[in-house]
C-alpha positions as CSV (number, residue, x, y, z in Angstrom):
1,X,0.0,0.0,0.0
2,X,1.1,3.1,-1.0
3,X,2.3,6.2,1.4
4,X,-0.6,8.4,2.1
5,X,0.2,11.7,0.2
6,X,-1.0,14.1,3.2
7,X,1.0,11.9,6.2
8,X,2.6,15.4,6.0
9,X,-0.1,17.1,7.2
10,X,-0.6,15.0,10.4
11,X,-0.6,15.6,13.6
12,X,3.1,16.3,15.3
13,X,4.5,16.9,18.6
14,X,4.0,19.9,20.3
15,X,6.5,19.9,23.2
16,X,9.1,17.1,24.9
17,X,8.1,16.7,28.3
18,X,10.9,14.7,31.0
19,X,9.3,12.1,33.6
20,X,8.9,12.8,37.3
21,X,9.5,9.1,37.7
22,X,12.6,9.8,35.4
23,X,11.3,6.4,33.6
24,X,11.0,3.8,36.9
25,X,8.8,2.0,37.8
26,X,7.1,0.9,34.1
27,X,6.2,-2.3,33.6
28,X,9.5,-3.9,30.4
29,X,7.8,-2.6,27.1
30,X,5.5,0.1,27.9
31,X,7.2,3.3,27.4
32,X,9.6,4.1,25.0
33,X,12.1,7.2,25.2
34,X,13.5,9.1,22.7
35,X,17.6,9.8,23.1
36,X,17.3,12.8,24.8
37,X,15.1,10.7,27.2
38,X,12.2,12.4,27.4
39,X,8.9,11.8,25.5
40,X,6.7,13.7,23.1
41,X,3.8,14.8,23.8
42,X,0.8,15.0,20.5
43,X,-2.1,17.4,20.6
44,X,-5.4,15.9,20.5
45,X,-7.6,15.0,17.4
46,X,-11.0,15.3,17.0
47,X,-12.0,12.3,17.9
48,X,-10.1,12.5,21.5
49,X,-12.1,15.8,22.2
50,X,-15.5,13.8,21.6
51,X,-14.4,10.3,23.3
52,X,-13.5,11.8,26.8
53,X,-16.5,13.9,26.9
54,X,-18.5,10.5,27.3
55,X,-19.6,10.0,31.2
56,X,-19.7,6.4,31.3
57,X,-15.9,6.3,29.4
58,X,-14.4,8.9,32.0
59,X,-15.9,6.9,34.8
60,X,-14.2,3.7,34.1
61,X,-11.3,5.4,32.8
62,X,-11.1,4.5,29.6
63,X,-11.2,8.0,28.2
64,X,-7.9,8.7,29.9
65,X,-6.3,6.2,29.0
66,X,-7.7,6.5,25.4
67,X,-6.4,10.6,25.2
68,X,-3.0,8.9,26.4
69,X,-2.4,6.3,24.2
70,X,-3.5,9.0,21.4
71,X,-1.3,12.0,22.2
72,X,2.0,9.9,24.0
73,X,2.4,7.2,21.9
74,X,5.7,6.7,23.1
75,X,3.5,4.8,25.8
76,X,1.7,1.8,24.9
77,X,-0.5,0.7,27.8
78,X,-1.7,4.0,29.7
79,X,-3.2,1.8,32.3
80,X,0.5,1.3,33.6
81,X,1.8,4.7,34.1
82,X,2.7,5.5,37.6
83,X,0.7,7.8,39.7
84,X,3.5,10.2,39.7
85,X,3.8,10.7,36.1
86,X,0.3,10.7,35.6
87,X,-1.0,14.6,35.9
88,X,1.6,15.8,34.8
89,X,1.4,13.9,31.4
90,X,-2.6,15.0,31.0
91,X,-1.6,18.6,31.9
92,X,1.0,18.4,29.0
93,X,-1.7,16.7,26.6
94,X,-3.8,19.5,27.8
95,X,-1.1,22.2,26.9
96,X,-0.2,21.2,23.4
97,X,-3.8,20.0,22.7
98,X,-5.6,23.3,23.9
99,X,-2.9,26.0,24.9
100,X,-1.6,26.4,28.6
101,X,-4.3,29.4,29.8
102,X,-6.6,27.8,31.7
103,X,-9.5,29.9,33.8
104,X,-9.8,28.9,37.4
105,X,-12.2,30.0,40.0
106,X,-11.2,30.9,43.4
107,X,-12.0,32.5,46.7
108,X,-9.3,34.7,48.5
109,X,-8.4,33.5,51.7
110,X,-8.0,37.6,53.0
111,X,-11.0,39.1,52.2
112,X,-13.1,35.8,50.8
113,X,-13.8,37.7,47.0
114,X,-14.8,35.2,44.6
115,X,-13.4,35.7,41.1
116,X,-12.1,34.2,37.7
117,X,-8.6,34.0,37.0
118,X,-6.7,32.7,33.7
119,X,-3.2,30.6,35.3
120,X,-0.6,29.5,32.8
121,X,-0.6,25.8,33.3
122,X,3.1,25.7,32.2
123,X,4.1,26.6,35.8
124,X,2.7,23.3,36.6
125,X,5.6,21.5,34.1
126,X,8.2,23.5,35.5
127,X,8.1,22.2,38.8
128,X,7.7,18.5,38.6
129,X,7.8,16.4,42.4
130,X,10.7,15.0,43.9
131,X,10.1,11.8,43.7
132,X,13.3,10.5,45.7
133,X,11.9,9.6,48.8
134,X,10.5,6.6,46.8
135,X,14.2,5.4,46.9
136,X,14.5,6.0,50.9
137,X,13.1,2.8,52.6
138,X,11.4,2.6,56.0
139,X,13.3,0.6,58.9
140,X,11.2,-1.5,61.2
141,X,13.6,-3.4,63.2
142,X,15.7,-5.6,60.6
143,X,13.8,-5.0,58.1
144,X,13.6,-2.1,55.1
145,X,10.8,-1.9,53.6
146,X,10.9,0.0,50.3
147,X,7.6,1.5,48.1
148,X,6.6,1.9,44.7
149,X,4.3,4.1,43.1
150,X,0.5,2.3,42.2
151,X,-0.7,2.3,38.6
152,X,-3.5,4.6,36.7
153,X,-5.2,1.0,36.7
154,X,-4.9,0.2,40.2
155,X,-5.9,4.1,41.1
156,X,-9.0,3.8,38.6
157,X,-10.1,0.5,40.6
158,X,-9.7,2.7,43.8
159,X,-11.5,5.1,42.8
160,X,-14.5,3.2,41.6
161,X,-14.7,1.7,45.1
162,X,-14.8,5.0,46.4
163,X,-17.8,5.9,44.4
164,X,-19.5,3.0,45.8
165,X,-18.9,3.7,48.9
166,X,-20.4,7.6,48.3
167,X,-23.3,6.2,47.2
168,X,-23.4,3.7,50.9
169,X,-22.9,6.6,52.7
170,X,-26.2,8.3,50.7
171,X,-28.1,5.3,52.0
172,X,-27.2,5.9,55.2
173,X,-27.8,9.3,55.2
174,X,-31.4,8.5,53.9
175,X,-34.2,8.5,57.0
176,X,-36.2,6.0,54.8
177,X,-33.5,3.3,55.0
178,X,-34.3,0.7,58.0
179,X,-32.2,1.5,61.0
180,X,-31.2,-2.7,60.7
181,X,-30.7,-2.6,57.4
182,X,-27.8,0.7,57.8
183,X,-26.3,-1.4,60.8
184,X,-25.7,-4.5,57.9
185,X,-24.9,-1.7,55.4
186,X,-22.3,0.1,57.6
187,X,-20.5,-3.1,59.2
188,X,-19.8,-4.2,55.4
189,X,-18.9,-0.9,54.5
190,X,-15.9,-1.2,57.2
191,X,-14.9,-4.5,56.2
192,X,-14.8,-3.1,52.6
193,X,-12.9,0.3,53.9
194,X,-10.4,-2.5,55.8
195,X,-9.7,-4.4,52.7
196,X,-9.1,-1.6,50.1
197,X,-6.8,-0.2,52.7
198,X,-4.5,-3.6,53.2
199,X,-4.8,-4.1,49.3
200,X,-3.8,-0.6,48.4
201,X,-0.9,-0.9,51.0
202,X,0.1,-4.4,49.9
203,X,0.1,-3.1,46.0
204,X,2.7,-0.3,47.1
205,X,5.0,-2.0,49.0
206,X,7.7,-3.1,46.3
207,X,9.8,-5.8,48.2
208,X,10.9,-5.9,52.3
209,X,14.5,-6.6,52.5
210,X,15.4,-9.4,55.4
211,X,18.3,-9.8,56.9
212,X,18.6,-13.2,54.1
213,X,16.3,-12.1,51.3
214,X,14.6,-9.3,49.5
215,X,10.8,-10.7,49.9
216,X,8.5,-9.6,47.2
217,X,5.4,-12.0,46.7
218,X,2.4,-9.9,47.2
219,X,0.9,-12.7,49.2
220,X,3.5,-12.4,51.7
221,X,4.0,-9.0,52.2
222,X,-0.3,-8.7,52.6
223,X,0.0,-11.4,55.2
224,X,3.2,-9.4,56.8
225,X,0.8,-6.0,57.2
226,X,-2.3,-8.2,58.4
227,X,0.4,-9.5,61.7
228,X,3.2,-6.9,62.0
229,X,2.1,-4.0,65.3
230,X,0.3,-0.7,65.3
231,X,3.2,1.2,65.5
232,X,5.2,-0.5,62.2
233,X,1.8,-0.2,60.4
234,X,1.4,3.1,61.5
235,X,4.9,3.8,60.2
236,X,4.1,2.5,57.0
237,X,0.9,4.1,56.5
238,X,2.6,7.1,56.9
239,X,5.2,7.5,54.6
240,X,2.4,6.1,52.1
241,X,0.7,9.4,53.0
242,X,3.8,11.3,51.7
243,X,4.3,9.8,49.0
244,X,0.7,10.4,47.8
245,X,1.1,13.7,48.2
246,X,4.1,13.8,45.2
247,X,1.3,12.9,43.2
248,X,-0.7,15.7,43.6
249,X,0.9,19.0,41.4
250,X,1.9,22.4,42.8
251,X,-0.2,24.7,44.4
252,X,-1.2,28.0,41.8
253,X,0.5,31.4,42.9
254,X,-2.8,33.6,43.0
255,X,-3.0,37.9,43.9
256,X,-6.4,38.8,44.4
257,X,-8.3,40.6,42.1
258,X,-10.2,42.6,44.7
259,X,-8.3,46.4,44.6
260,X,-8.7,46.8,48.0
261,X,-7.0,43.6,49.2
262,X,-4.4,42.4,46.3
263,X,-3.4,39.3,48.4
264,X,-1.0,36.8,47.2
265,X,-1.9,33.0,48.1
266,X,-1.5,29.7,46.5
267,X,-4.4,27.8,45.0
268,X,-4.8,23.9,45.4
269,X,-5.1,22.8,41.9
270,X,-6.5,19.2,41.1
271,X,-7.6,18.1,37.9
272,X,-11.6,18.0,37.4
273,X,-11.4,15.4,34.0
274,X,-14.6,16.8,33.7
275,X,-13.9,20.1,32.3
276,X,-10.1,19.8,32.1
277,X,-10.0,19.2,28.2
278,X,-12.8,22.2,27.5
279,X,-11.6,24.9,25.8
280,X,-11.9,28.0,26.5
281,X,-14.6,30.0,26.0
């Protein structure tokens, strides 16, 4: 079959974007890196801009992980990308698909104005986490105990629990639910909070070095957080809570808009998936 005559007029990459994860933690044949070893990042085609508006595809994730595997095809299973590479790549996709002015709503902390402002998402880019302290294990006794980021797959699963679990705490929130039948509903819903938090812990614990072997066999290490203290799981559950945290990307610098007040402050930012792809209007 002959080349297509307009190939020429495809699609190219808008910008080169470097890892957080500086390329660990993927799964042998799932990204690809140019030489300079960073990866381009495509703008979105039409057909992108209508897939991820669908609710039921965003909800189960497949609409990410659709945009991704259109616009970084240096990656060939999205589901696999580590949490900690993960906004930063859809902010990117966002930038070279849409531009990096984005309009944000927020309150000022000073003198509580509400008001519209346009941030230039390249700030985001520019200050990528640390992601070091993944290499820094945790000591409990004679043991180190090192971490690895969880998966856009494993998250998604997460997150649909979550849902489920918003949509117990409706039911018990609703005065024409049985007080027995909330009692049933809300001693499984602890039992279900208990397991997601042992499975999400077992999925992030990478190995635990013994004094004789490095230990990796999930079944193990789940049966090793199920018996070990309060203390060492505290411990654990800790640094997890750090680490989660070099997921999340910088706060925004804001000043106020309000003449009177002109505050500067810094903006959480999290991405809605909702809206994040809409362009501006």
């Amino acid at each position: 079959m002959s080349q297509n005559p307009l190939s020429q007029y495809f699609r190219k990459p808008i910008m080169h974007i470097e890892l957080p994860s500086s390329a660990k933690y993927y799964a042998k044949g799932v990204l690809t890196l140019a030489e300079s070893g960073d990866i381009p990042i495509y703008p979105m085609t039409a057909l992108d801009e209508i897939t991820y508006k669908t609710p039921d595809a965003l909800f189960n994730g497949s609409a990410v992980a659709n945009v991704i595997r259109s616009c970084i095809p240096a990656i060939s299973d999205p589901w696999q990308i580590p949490t900690i590479d993960l906004n930063l790549l859809l902010t990117a996709i966002r930038i070279a698909s849409i531009g990096s002015d984005m309009e944000i709503e927020s309150t000022c902390p000073k003198c509580e104005d509400v008001a519209d402002y346009n941030i230039d998402l390249r700030i985001l880019l520019d200050n990528p986490p640390d992601t070091s302290l993944y290499d820094e294990p945790i000591l409990i006794g004679d043991l180190e105990v090192f971490f690895h980021p969880l998966t856009y797959k494993q998250v998604n699963e997460n997150n649909k629990h979550q849902f489920n679990d918003a949509q117990l705490q409706r039911a018990l929130a609703d005065d024409n639910v049985p007080e027995d039948t909330k009692l049933t509903l809300l001693s499984s819903a602890f039992e279900k909070i208990a397991e997601l938090t042992f499975d999400s812990m077992t999925k992030s614990l990478k190995y635990i070095k013994t004094p004789d072997e490095i230990v990796d066999d999930k079944k193990f290490i789940r049966e090793f957080l199920t018996n070990i203290d309060g203390d060492a799981f505290n411990t654990l559950k800790a640094r997890l809570i750090e680490l989660k945290k070099l997921e999340d990307l910088d706060d925004l610098p804001i000043q106020c808009s309000n003449e009177k007040c002109l505050h500067e402050y810094k903006q959480p930012f999290t991405l809605d998936m909702t809206h994040f792809f809409e362009r501006n209007s």
